[in-house]
Every structure is written in C-alpha cells, then in structure tokens.
C-alpha positions as CSV (number, residue, x, y, z in Angstrom):
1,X,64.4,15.2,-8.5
2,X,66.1,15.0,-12.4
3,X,62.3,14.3,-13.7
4,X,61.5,17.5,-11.8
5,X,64.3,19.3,-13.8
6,X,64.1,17.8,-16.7
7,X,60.0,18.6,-16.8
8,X,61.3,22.0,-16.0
9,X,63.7,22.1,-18.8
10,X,61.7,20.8,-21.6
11,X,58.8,23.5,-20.6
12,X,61.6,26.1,-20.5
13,X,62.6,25.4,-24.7
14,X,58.9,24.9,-25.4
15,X,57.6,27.7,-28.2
16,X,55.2,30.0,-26.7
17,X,52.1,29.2,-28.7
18,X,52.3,25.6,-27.0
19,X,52.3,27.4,-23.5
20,X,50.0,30.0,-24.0
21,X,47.5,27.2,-25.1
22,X,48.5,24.9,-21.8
23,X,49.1,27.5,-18.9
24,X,45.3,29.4,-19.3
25,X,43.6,25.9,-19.3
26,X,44.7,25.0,-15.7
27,X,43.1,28.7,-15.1
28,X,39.9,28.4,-17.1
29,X,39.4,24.8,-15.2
30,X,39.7,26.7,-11.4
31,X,37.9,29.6,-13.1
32,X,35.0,26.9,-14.1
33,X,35.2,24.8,-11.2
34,X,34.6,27.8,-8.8
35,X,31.8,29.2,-11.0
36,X,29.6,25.5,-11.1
37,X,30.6,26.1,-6.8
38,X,29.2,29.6,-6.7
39,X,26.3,28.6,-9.0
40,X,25.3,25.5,-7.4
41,X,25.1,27.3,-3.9
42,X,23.4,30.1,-4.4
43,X,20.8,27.2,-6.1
44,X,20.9,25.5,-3.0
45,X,20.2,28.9,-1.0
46,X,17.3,29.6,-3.3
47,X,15.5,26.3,-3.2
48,X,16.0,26.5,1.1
49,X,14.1,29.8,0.4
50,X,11.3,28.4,-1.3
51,X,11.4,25.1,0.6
52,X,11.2,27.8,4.2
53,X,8.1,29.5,3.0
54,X,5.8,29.1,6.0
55,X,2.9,28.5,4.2
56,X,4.1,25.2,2.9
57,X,4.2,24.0,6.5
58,X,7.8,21.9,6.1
59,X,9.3,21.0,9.4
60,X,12.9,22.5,9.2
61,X,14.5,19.2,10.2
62,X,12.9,18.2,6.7
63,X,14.4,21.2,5.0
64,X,17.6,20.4,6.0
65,X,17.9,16.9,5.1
66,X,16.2,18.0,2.1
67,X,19.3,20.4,1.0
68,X,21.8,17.9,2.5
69,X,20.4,15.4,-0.4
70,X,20.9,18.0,-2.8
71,X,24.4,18.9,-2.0
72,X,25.3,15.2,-1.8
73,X,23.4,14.4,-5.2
74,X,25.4,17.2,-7.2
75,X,28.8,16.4,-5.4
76,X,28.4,12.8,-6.7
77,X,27.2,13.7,-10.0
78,X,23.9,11.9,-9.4
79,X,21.6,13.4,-12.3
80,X,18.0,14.3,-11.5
81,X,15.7,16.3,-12.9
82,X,14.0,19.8,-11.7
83,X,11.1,18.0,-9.5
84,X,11.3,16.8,-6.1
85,X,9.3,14.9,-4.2
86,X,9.1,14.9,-0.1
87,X,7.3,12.7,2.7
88,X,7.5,13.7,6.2
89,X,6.3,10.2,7.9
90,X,7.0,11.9,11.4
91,X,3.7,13.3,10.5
92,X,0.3,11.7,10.8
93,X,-1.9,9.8,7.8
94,X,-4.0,12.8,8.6
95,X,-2.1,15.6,7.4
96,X,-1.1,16.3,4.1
97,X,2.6,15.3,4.4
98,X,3.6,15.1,0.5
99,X,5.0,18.2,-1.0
100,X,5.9,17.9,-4.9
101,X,8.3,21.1,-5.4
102,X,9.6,22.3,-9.4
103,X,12.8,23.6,-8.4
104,X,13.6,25.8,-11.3
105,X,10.4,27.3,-11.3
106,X,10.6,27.5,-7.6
107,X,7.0,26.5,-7.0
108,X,4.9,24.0,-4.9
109,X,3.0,21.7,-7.1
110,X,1.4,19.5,-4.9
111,X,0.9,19.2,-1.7
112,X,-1.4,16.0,-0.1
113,X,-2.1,13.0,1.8
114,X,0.2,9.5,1.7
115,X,-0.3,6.7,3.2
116,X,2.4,4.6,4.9
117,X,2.4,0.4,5.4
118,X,0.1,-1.4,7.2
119,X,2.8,-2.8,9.8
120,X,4.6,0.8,10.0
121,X,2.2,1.8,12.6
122,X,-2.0,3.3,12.9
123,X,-1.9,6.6,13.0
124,X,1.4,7.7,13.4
125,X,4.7,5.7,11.6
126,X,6.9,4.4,13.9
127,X,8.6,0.8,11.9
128,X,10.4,0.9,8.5
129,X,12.0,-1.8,6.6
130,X,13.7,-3.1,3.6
131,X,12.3,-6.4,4.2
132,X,10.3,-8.3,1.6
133,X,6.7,-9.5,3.1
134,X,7.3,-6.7,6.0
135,X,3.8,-4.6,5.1
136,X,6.1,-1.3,6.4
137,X,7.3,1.6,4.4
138,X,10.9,2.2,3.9
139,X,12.7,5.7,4.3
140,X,15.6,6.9,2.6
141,X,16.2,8.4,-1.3
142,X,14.3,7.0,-4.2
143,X,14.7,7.9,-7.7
144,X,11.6,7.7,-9.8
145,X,11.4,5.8,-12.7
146,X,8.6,5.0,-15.7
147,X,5.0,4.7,-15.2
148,X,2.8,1.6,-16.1
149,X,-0.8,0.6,-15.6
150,X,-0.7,-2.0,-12.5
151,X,-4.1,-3.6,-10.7
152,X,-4.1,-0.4,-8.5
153,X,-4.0,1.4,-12.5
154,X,-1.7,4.3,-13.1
155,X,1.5,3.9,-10.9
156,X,5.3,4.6,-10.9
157,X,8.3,2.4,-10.0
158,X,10.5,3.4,-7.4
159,X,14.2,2.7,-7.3
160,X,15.7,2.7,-3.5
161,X,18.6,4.4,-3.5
162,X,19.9,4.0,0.3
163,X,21.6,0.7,0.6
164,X,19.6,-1.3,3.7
165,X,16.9,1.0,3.8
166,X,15.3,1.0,0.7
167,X,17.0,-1.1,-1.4
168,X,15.0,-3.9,-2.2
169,X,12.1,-1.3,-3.1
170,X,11.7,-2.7,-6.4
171,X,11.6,-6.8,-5.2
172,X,9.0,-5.7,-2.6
173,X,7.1,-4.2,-5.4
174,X,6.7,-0.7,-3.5
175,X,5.6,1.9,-6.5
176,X,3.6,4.9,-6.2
177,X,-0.5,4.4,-6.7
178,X,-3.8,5.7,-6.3
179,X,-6.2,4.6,-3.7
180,X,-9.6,5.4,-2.3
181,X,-8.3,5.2,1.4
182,X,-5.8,8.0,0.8
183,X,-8.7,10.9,-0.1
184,X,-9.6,13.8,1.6
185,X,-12.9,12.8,2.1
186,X,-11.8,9.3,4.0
187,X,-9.5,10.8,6.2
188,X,-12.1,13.3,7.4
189,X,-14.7,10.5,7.6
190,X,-12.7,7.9,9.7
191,X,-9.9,10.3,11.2
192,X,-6.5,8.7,9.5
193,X,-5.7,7.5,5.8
194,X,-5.9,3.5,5.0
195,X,-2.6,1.7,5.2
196,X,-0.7,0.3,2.1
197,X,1.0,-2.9,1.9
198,X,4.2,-0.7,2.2
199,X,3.6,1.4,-0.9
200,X,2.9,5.2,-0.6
201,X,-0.4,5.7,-2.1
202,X,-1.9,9.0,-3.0
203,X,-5.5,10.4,-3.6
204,X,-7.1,8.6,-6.8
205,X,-8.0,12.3,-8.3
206,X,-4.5,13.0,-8.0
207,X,-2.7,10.0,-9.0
208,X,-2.0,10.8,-12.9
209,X,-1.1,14.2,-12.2
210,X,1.1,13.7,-9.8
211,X,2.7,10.3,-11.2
212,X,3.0,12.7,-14.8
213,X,5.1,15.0,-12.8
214,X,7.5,13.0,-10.8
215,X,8.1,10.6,-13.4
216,X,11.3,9.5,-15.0
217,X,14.2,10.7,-13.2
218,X,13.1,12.7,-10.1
219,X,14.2,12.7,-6.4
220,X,11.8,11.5,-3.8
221,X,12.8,11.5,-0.3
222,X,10.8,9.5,2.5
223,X,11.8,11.4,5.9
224,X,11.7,10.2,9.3
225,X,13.9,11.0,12.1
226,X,15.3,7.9,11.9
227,X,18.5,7.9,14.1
228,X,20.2,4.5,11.8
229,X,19.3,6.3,8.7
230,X,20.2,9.5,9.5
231,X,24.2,8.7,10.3
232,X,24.4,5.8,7.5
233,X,22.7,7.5,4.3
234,X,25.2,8.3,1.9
235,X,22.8,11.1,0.5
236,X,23.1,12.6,4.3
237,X,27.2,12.4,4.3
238,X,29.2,12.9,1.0
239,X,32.2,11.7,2.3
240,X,31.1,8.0,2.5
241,X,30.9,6.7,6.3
242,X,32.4,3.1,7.4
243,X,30.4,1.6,10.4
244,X,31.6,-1.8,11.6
245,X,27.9,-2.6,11.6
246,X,26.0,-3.9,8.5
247,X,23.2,-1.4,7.6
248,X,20.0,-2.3,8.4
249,X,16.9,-0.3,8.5
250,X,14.5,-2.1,11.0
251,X,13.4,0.6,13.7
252,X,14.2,-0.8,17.2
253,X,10.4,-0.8,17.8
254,X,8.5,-4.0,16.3
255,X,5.6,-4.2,15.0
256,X,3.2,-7.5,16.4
257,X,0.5,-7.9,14.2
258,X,-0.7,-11.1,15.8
259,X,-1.1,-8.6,19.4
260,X,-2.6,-6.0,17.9
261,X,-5.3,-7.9,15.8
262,X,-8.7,-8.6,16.6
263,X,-10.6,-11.9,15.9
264,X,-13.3,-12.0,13.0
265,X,-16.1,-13.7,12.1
266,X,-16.4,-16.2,9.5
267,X,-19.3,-19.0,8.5
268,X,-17.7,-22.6,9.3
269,X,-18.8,-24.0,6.6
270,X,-16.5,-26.7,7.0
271,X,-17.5,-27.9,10.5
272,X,-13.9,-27.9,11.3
273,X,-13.3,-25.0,13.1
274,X,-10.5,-23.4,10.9
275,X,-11.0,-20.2,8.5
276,X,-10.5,-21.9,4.7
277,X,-10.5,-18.9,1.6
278,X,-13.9,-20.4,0.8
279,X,-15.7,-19.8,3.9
280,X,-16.8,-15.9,4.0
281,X,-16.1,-13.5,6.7
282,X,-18.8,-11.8,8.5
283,X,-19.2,-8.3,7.4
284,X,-21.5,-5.0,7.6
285,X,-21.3,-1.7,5.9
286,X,-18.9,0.8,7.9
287,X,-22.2,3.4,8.1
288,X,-24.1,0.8,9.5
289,X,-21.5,-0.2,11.6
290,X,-21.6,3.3,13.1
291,X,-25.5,3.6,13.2
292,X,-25.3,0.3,15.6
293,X,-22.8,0.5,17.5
294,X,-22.3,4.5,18.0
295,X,-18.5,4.0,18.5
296,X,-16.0,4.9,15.6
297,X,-15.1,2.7,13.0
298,X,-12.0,0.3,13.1
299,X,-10.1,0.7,10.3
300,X,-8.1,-2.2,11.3
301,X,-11.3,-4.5,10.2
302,X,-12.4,-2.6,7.3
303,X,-12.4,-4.4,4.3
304,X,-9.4,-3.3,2.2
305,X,-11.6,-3.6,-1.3
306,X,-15.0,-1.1,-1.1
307,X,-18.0,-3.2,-2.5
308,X,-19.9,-1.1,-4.8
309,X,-18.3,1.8,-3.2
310,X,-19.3,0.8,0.0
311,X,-17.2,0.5,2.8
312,X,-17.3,-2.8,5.1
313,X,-16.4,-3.5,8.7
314,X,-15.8,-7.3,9.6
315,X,-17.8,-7.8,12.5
316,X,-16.0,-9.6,16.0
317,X,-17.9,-12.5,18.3
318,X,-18.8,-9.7,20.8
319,X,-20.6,-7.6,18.3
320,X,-22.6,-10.4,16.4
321,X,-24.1,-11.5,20.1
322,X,-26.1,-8.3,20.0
323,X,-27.5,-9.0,17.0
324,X,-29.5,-11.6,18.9
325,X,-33.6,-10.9,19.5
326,X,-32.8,-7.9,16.7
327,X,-35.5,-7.1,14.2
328,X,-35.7,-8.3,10.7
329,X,-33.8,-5.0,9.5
330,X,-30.8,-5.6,11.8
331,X,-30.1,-9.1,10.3
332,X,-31.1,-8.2,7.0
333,X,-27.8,-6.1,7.3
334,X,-25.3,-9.3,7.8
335,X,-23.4,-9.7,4.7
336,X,-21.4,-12.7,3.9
337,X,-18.4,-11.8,2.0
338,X,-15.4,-13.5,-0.1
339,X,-12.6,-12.7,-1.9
340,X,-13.1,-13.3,-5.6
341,X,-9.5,-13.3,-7.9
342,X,-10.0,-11.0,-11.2
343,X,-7.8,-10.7,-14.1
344,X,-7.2,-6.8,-14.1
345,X,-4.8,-5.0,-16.4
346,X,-3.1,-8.2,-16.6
347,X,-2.4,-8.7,-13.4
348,X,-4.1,-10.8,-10.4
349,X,-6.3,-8.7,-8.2
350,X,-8.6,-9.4,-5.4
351,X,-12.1,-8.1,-5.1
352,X,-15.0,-8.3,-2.9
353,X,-18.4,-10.1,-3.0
354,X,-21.2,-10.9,-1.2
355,X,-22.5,-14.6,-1.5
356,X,-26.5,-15.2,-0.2
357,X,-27.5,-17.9,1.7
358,X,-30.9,-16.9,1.7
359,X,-33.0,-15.0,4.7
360,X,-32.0,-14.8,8.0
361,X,-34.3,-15.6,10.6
362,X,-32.1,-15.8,13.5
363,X,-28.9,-15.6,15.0
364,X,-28.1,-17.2,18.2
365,X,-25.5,-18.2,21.3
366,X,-26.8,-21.3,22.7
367,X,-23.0,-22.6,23.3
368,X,-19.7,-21.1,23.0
369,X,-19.8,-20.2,19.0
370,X,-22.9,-18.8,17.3
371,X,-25.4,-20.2,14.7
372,X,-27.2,-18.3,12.1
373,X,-30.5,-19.8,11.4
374,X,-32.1,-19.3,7.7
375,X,-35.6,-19.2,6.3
376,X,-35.0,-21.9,3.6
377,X,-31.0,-23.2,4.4
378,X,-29.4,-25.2,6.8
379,X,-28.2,-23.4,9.8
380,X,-24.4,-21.9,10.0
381,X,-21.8,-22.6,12.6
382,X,-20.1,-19.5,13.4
383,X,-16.0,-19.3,14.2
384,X,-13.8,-16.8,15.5
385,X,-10.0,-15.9,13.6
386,X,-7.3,-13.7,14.4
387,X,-5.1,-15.2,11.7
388,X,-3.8,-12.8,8.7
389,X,-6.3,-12.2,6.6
390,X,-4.8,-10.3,3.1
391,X,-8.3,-8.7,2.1
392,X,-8.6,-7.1,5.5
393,X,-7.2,-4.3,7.2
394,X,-6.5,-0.6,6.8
C-alpha cells in the first residue's frame, strides 16, 4: 500500500508539462485501440457482404468460417495480404469450388475447378490427411508463399498453417499446379476432375494467373465440414483450445485403395507372373474405349500422363477377352505402354510411351491368362495386377 502512496505522491509534485504529455497517451491508446476495433469490423462486415453475394454461389457455412479466419488472423496479428483464396471440398470435382476474392477491391477474381487427392475420395472428398505418402488433400489454413517452375511448370508453395491438419504440407510437397485433368472441358467429357497426388491443381489456362495472384503472402483456406478440424483450428477459436487428445486430421472414414482398385493388364514378359516397371501395361485410347465398350470411361484406369494429348484407359482381363475373333482394326487399337523417366525443368518426371512389338494377329484365352499372338514376334503371355501402379489413376 506505501508504493501505492508513494506513486501517488510523486505524480502529485510532478510539473504539469510531464503530466499533460503522460495522462492523454493512455487516452489516445483506448482512443486508437477502439478505432483499429471499429475499423476492422465494419471490414469484416463488408467482406461478409461481398463474400454473401448470391451469384458467387458460397455455401454460408463457408462464409462463416471464412470471417472466423479473418477475425482470428487480425486478433493474432498474422499478416496477409488483400487476396484470399477459398476451397469448398464438401463440393464435387465437378463444380467450380475455388473462389479467389481481392478484398480491398471487394471483387471476385476467379472462380474454377480444383481437384482434390487421389485417396480423398472419386467424386465427392470424404478423407484428409497430414500424412506423408497418403495421396489425400489436407484442410485447414495455408499461407501462400513464392512461385517456382516444377515438372507440373508454374506452381506455388504452400505453407500449412493448422498444426495436424496441414502441417507437413510442405514435406508432402503439396503446392498449387496446373493440370489437364482439372479443365472445363475434362470435367464435362468424363463427369468429375482427375485426382492429384494430394495437391490442388487448377485449369492449365489458368494456372499463371491465378498462381500471380495468390502469390507471396495470401490466405488460402481448404474447407470441409470437418468435425476434428472445426473445434481444434486455432484460426476457428482465437482463444487457443486445449484437448487432452493430440490433433490429428485423419477423417474417421478410410480410404482402401487395394478394395477399390481394379486389376490391369500387362505383357509378362518375364514369364514369371509378376508386373516388373519394364513390362508395359495394356492400354487403349479413352475414345476408343468408349466407341467399344458403350459404358463411360473409368477414370480410375486412365493413364495419369495424356500421350500426344490423348487420353488412355488400361484395359482389365474381362475386356481384353472380347477382343478375341475382332477384326484387324480392333487389335490394331491395343497399345503397349511404359513409363519413360525425363529430366524436366530439373526435376524427374514420368511420361508415357508406347513400345511396338510389331502386328497383331491375334489374341486369345486358351487357359486362364491370355496370349497375344504377332505377325513377325514371339507370342506374349498376358497377366493380371491390382498392385499400385504410380502412372495410373485419376
């Protein structure tokens, strides 16, 4: 209590000039502090205006996690810059569920198709994860950072800002890139975008702009109504929330690839009845794949390289057998195809080729597993996998 009095006393004797100059500064800081408030949300109210705008079709769930992020960002004096990126992955791979927003022009910039990993789900996302080698997208806050030229070209580095969700972004290598199997005219063709290896990849024709937009500072958030993510994101609660739990991100739904994939065809060359990177698959275009079959195509076999800018389908045991007794045309249309390592813009990449073995002349079931027949080559042993194969599936 005598420091109290003592304080009291020594501001008592102090000259005037030395109080006038302390006692307003306490004001001006209130005066200032309520100001940046009152500024900041009647920012947030007019970015929820522009976010609400019905033709921008933005689910209000999305909206409000949206502003939530906001809020949280500025009360922790995260810095970003006037762009803002959003994914709604509750949506399909066949809507347009990217928005690109300026906020201090208030203005859509973009809005277009994403893709989401290959082990996240078909058509619909319904697995995320933060695990390295998982093939799913991850959710949560991401800050963008510089651009470089990678084998997909132009892309953008993502830092994962939500701890178990997105965090190891960066060691899964999960950037922002261009790819054929995110256009317009793919989805319309085959009903649903290709599927990354985790990364959310836009239209090629819209790549540098949009990667010249974002870059460098920007918010992106990855939305789905994730119930884990949701209570445990510190951009979703800025008063930090304890769980006795350790985060983790994994949806309670898995994901079996080994269930959910077909086998393939691939020329034995071997004899020993085991796929080896040498031997080529078995492969037609997807449009002939359509004109023989009258089905629609499965993505889930296409190859994930185009040929020539041709799609391919890897053909199954069933559909080879009625190839038997076809005409000349029909098995002039077999391709035999390999993946072939290329040094692109410095890094490894993986492209597609097709290898001849001359003209077919038949192709037969006598036993369990097929033979190919040739004009001028020994006959091949055909074999059935329904192990991983990297170069195939989207």
């Amino acid at each position: 209590m005598w420091k109290i009095w003592l304080l009291a006393f020594h501001f008592f004797w102090m000259p005037e000039e030395i109080k006038d100059k302390l006692l307003p500064i306490k004001e001006d800081h209130v005066a200032n502090t309520q100001q940046t408030t009152d500024f900041q949300q009647a920012e947030i109210r007019a970015i929820k205006n522009l976010l609400e705008n019905k033709a921008f079709a933005l689910d209000p769930v999305v909206i409000d996690k949206v502003l939530i992020t906001l809020q949280c960002a500025n009360e922790n004096e995260f810095k970003y810059d006037n762009i803002i990126t959003i994914i709604d992955y509750s949506l399909p791979s066949s809507h347009k569920r990217l928005w690109v927003f300026d906020l201090n022009a208030k203005k859509l910039l973009f809005h277009t198709y994403v893709t989401h990993g290959l082990n996240s789900g078909t058509l619909f996302s319904s697995y995320f994860s933060n695990k390295v080698n998982s093939k799913a997208s991850s959710i949560g806050i991401y800050n963008t950072e510089k651009s470089y030229q990678g084998r997909h070209g132009l892309s953008l580095r993502l830092d994962g800002l939500d701890k178990g969700f997105n965090d190891n972004a960066q060691s899964r290598a999960i950037v922002m890139h261009g790819s054929w199997y995110a256009e317009e005219n793919f989805i319309k063709k085959y009903g649903r975008a290709g599927r990354s290896w985790g990364c959310p990849a836009v239209p090629l024709r819209l790549v540098k702009p949009i990667i010249d937009t974002i870059k460098e500072n920007s918010l992106l958030v990855a939305y789905h109504p994730d119930e884990q993510w949701t209570k445990q994101s510190k951009f979703l609660h800025c008063v930090p929330v304890h769980h006795d739990n350790a985060f983790h991100s994994n949806s309670k739904k898995t994901w079996t690839e080994a269930v959910l994939r077909e086998g393939i065809l691939f020329a034995d060359l071997n004899n020993n009845g085991r796929r080896e990177e040498n031997e080529p698959i078995i492969g037609i275009t997807a449009e002939q794949y359509q004109q023989l079959f009258h089905i629609k195509v499965p993505l889930q076999r296409m190859l994930r390289r185009q040929i020539n800018g041709t799609e391919y389908i890897a053909l199954t045991d069933k559909e080879i057998k009625t190839f038997e007794n076809k005409q000349q045309e029909i098995l002039n249309s077999v391709n035999f195809i390999i993946p072939e390592i290329k040094m692109l813009r410095g890094y490894y990449a993986t492209e597609m080729k097709i290898i001849s073995f001359g003209t077919i002349k038949e192709i037969k079931y006598p036993l369990k597993y097929g033979i190919i027949d040739f004009n001028e080559k020994s006959p091949i042993h055909l074999r059935t996998t329904n192990k991983f194969v990297r170069w195939i599936g989207l």
